[in-house]
ZAMAR-756949 format. One record per residue (C-alpha): residue in one letter; residue number from 1; x, y, z. Coordinates in nm, 2 decimals. Layout:
% residues N
<site nufi="a" roke="NUM" x="X" y="Y" z="Z"/>
...
***
This chain:
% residues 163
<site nufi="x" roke="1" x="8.95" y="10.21" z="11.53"/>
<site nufi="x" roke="2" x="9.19" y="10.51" z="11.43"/>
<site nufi="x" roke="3" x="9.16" y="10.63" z="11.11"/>
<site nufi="x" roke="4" x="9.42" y="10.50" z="10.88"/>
<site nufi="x" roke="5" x="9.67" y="10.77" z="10.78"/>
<site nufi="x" roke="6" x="9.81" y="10.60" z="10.41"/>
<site nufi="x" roke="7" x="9.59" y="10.43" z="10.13"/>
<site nufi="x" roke="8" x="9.83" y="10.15" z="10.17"/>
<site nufi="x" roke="9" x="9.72" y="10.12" z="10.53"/>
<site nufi="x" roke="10" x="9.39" y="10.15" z="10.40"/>
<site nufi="x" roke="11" x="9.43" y="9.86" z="10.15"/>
<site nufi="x" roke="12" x="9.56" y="9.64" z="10.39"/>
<site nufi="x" roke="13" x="9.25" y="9.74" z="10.62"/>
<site nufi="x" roke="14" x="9.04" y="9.61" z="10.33"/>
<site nufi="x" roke="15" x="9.18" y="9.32" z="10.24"/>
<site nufi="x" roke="16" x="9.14" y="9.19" z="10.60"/>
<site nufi="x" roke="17" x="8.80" y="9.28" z="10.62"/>
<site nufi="x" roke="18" x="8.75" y="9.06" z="10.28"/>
<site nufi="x" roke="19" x="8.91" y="8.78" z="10.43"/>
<site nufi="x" roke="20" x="8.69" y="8.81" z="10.71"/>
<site nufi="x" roke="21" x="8.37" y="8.88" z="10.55"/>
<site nufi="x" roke="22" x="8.45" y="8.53" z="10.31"/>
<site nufi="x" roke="23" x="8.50" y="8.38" z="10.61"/>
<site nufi="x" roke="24" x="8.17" y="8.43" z="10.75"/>
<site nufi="x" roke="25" x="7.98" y="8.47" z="10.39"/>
<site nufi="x" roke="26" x="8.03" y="8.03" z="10.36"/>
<site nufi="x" roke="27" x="7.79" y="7.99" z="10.62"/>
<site nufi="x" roke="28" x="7.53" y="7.85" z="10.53"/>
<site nufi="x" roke="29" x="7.21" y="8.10" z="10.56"/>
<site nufi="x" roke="30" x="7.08" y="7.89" z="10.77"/>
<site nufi="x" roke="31" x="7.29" y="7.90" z="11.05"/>
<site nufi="x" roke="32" x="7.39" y="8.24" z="11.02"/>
<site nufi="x" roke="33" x="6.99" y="8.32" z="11.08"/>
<site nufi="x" roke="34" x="7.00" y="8.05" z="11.39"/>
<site nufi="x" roke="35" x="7.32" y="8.27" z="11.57"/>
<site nufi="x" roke="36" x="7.25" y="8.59" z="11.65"/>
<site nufi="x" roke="37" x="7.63" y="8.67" z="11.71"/>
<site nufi="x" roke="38" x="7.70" y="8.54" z="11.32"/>
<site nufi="x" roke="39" x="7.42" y="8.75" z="11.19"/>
<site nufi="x" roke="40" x="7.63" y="9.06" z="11.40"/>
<site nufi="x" roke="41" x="7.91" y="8.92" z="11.25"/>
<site nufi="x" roke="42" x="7.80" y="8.95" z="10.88"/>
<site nufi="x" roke="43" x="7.58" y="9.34" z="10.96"/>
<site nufi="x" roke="44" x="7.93" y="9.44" z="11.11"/>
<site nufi="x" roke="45" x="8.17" y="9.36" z="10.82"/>
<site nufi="x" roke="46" x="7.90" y="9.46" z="10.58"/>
<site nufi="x" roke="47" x="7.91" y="9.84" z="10.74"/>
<site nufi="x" roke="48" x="8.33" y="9.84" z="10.76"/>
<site nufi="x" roke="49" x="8.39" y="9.69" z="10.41"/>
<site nufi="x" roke="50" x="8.16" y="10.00" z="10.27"/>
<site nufi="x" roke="51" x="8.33" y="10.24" z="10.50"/>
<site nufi="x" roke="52" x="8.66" y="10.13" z="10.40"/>
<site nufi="x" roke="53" x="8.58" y="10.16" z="10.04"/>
<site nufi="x" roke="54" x="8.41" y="10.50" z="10.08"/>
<site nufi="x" roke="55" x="8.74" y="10.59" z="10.24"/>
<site nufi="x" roke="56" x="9.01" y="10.46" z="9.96"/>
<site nufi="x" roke="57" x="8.77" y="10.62" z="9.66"/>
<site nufi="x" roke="58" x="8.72" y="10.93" z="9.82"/>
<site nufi="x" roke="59" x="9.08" y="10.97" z="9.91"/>
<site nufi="x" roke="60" x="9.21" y="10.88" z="9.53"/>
<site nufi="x" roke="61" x="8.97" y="11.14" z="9.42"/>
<site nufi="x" roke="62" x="9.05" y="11.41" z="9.62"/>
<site nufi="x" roke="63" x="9.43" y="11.33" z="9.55"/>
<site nufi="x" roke="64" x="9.29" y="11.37" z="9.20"/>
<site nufi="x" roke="65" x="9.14" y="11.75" z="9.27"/>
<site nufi="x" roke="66" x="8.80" y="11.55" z="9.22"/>
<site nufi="x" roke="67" x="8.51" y="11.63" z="9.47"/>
<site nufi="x" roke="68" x="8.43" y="11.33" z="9.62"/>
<site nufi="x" roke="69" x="8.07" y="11.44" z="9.68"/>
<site nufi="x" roke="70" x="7.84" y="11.44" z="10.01"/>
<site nufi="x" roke="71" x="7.75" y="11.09" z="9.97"/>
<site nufi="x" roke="72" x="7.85" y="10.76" z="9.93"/>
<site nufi="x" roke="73" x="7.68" y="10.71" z="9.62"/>
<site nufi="x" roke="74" x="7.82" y="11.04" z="9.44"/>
<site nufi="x" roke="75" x="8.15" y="10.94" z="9.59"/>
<site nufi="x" roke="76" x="8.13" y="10.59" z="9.34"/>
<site nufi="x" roke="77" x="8.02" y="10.82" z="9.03"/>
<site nufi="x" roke="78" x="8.28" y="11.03" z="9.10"/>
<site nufi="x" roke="79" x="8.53" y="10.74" z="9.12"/>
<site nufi="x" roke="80" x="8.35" y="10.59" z="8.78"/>
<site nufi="x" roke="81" x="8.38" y="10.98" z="8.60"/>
<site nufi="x" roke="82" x="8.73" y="10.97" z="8.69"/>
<site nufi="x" roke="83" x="8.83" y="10.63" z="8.53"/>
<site nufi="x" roke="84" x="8.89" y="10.43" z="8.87"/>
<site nufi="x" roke="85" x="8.64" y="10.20" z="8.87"/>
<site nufi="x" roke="86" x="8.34" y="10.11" z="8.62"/>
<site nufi="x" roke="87" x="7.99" y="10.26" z="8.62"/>
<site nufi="x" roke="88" x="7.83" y="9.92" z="8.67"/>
<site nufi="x" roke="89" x="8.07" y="9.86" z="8.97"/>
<site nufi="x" roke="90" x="7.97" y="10.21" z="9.10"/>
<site nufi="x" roke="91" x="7.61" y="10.18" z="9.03"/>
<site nufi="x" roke="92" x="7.62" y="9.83" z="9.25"/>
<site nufi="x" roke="93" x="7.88" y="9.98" z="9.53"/>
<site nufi="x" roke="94" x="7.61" y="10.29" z="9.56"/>
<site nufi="x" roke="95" x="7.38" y="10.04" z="9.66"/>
<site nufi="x" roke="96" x="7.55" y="9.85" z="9.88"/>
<site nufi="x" roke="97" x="7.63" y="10.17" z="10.10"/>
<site nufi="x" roke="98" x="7.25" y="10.26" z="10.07"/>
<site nufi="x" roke="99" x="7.23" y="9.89" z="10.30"/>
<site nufi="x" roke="100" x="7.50" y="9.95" z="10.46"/>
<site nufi="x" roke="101" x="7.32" y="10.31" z="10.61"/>
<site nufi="x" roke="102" x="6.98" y="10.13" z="10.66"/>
<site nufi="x" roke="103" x="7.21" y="9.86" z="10.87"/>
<site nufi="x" roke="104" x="7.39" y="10.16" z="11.09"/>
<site nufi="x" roke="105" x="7.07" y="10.42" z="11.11"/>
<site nufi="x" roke="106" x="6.81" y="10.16" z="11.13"/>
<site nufi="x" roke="107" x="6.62" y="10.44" z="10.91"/>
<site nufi="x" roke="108" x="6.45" y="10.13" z="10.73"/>
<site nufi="x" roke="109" x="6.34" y="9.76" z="10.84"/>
<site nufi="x" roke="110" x="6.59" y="9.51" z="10.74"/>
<site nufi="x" roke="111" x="6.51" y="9.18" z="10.65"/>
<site nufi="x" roke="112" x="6.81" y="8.96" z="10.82"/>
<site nufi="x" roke="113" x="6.71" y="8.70" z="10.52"/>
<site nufi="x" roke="114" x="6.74" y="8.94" z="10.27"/>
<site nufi="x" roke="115" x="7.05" y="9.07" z="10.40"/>
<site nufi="x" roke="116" x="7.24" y="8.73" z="10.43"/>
<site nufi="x" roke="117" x="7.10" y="8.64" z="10.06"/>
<site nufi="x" roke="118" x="7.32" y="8.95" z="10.02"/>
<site nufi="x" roke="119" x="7.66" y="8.82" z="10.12"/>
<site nufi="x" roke="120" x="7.82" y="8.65" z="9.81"/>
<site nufi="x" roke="121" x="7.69" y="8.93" z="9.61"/>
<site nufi="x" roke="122" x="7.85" y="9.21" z="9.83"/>
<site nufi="x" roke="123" x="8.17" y="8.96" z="9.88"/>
<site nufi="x" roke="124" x="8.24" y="8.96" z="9.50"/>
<site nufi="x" roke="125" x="8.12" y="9.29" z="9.49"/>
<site nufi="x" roke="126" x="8.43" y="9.39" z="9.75"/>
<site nufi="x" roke="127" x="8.64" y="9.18" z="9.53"/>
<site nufi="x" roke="128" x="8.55" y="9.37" z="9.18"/>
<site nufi="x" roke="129" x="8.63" y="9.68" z="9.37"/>
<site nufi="x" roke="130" x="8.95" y="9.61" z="9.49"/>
<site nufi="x" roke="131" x="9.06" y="9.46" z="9.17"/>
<site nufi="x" roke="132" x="8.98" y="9.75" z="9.04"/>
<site nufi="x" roke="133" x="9.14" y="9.97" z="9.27"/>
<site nufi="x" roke="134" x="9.49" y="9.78" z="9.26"/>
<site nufi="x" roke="135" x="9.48" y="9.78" z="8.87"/>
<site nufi="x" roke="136" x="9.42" y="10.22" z="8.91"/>
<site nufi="x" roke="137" x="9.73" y="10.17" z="9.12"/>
<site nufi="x" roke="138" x="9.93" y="9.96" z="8.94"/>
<site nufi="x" roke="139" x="9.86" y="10.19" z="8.59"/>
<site nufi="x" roke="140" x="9.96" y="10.47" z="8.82"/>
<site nufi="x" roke="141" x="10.26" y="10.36" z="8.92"/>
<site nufi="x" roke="142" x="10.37" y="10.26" z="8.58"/>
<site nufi="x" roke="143" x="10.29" y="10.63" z="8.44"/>
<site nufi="x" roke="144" x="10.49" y="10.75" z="8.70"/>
<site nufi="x" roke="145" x="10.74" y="10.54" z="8.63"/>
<site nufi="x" roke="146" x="10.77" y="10.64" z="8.28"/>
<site nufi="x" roke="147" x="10.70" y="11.02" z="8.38"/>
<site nufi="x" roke="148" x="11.01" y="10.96" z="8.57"/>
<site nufi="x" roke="149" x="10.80" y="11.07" z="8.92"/>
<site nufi="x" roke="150" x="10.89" y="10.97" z="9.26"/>
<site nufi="x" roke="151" x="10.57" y="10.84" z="9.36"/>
<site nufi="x" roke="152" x="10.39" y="10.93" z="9.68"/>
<site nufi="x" roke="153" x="10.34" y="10.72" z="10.03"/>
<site nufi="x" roke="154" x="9.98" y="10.76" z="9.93"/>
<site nufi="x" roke="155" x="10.10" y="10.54" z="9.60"/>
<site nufi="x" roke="156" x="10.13" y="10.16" z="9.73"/>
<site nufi="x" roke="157" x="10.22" y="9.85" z="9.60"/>
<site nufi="x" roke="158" x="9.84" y="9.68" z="9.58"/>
<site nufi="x" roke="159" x="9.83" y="9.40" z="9.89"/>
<site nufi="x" roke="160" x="10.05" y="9.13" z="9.76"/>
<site nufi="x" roke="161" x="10.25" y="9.30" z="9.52"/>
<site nufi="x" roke="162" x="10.50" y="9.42" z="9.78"/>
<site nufi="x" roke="163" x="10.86" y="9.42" z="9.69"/>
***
């Protein structure tokens, strides 16, 4: 996949990745442990919904002037320093991209049970974070609105609030 070249594009990346990932997070455990191609399924969307994340915080900091920071997990304080997102919510998305570089390095055993326990957390977990991106955007918008700023392509209308 090309790297997107917008936030907006981005966004609308992420919120088809949720959609998938919600889709395959109502299995039942169960049967996502019984199909090897469902258990892909879930590692796969589990590694491109962190990317994807990674990608929108650290380019709304460095639009910022903020260091977004060597790793995944500095890149989520940094987004929490600067207002974007809460600490909790970068404290929880740090470790999420810890899994999700066990899942692509294979630097650590992963328990497949302990990983699909893991789905409903990491879908509302997706969720929180792009609530919380959408209201960053929307507050930014407003302030340029009242600043009287033009706004930037890099400055979208959060998915579903399209004119």
């Amino acid at each position: 996949m090309r790297r997107p070249e917008t936030l907006a594009e981005y966004l609308l990346i992420m919120e088809s990745l949720r959609t998938k990932f919600t889709r395959v997070a109502a299995y039942r455990p169960e049967d996502i442990l019984a199909d090897e191609d469902k258990q892909l399924a879930s590692e796969r969307l589990l590694q491109e919904l962190a990317d994807c994340a990674l990608d929108i915080g650290r380019d709304l900091l460095t639009e910022r002037g903020v260091d977004p920071g060597t790793t995944g997990r500095i890149s989520f304080k940094q987004l929490a320093k600067a207002g974007i997102i809460g600490r909790d919510l970068a404290e929880h998305l740090g470790d999420h991209y810890g899994l999700r570089n066990a899942l692509v390095h294979g630097y650590l055993a992963v328990d497949e049970e302990e990983i699909i326990a893991q789905l409903p957390t990491v879908r509302d977990l997706m969720d929180d974070y792009m609530n919380a991106v959408t209201a960053y955007l929307g507050q930014r918008r407003t302030q340029d609105a009242a600043d009287g700023s033009a706004g930037t392509t890099a400055d979208p209308a959060p998915p579903g609030d399209e004119p």
